[in-house]
C-alpha positions as CSV (number, residue, x, y, z in Angstrom):
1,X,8.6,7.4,5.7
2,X,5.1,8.4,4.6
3,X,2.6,10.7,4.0
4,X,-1.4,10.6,4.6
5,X,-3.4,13.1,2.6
6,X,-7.2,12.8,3.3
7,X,-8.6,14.1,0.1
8,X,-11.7,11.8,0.1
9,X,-14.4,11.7,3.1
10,X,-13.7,8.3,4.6
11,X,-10.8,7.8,2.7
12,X,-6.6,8.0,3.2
13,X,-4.6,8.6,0.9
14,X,-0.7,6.8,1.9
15,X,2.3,7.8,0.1
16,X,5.2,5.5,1.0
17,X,8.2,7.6,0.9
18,X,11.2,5.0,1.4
19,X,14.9,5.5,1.4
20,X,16.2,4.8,-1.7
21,X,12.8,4.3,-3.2
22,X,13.1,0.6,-2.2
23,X,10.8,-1.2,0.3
24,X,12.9,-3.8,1.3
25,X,14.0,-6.0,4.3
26,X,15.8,-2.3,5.6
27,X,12.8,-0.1,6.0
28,X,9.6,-2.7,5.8
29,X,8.8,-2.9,9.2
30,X,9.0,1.1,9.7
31,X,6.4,0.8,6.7
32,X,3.8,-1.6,8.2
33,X,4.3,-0.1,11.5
34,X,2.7,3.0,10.1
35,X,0.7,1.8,7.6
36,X,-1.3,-0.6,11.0
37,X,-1.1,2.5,13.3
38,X,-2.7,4.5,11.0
39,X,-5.5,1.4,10.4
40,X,-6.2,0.8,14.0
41,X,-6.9,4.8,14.3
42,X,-10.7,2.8,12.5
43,X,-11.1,6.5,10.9
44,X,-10.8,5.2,7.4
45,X,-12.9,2.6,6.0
46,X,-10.7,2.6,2.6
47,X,-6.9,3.5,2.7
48,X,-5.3,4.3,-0.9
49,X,-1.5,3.0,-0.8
50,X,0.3,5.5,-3.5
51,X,3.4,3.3,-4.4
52,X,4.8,6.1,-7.0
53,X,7.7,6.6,-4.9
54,X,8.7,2.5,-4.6
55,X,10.5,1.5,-7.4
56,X,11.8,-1.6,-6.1
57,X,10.4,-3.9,-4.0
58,X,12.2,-7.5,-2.2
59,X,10.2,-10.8,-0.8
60,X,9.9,-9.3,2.8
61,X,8.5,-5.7,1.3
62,X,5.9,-8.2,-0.6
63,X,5.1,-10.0,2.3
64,X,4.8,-6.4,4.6
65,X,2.1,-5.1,1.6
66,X,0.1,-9.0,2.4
67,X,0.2,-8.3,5.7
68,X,-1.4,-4.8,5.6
69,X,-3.6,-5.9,3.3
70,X,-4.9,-8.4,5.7
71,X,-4.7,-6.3,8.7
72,X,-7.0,-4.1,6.8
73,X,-9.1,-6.9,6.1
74,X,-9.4,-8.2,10.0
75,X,-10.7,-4.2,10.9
76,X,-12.9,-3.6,8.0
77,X,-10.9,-1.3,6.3
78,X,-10.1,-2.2,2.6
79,X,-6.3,-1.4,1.4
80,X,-5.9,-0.5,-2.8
81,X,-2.8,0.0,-4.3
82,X,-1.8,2.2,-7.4
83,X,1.0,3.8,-9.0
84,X,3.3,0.9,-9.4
85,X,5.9,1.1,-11.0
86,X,6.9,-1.3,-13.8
87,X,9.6,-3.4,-11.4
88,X,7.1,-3.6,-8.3
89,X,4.5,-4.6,-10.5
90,X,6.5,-7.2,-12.5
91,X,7.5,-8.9,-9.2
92,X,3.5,-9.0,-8.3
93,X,2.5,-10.4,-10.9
94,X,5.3,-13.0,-11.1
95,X,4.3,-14.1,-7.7
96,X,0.7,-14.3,-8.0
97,X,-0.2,-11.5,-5.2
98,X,-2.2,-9.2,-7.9
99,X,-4.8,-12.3,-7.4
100,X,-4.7,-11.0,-3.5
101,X,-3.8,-7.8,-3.4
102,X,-6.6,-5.0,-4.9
103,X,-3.8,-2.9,-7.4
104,X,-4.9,0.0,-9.6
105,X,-2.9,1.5,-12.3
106,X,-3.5,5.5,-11.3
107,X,-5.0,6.7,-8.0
108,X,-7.3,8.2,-10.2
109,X,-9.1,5.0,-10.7
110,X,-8.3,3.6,-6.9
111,X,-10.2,7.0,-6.2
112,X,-12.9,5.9,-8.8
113,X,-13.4,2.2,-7.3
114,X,-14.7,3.2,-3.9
């Protein structure tokens, strides 16, 4: 369901690759099962989440993204998001969790804010 790329030293880079491009209530906890294995491996002190391949996301796919974020948080390991696409980020900001979560608009500048 994903991909990890370390192109930075210290840093993975995490392309979701969901069915149907949709992180939703069907595939989520596939997602954070990963997304947690790959944070308690403590080899990455930053984790870039690439969402280019997410176009649509529901309230439990919102509340999977919280929850890595946090799960980052507890083990020192800070979790960015980029490449949203105009529906994920829409629902984001309607909720409010752009005030939580860390969201860049390219991995280029996730990249440039470690």
């Amino acid at each position: 369901m994903m991909e990890i790329n370390n192109q930075i030293a210290g840093c993975a880079i995490v392309t979701p690759k969901p069915e149907n491009r949709r992180l939703t209530i069907v595939n989520d906890s596939q997602f954070k099962k990963q997304m947690n294995s790959v944070i308690d491996m403590r080899e990455y002190l930053n984790i870039i989440v690439d969402m280019q391949n997410v176009d649509l996301i529901d309230s439990t796919g919102l509340g999977t993204l919280i929850s890595v974020f946090n799960h980052g948080r507890n083990n020192n390991c800070k979790i960015k998001f980029c490449n949203l696409s105009a529906a994920v980020e829409n629902v984001i900001k309607m909720t409010r969790i752009d005030q939580i979560l860390e969201i860049h608009p390219t991995l280029k500048a996730a990249e440039d804010s470690l």
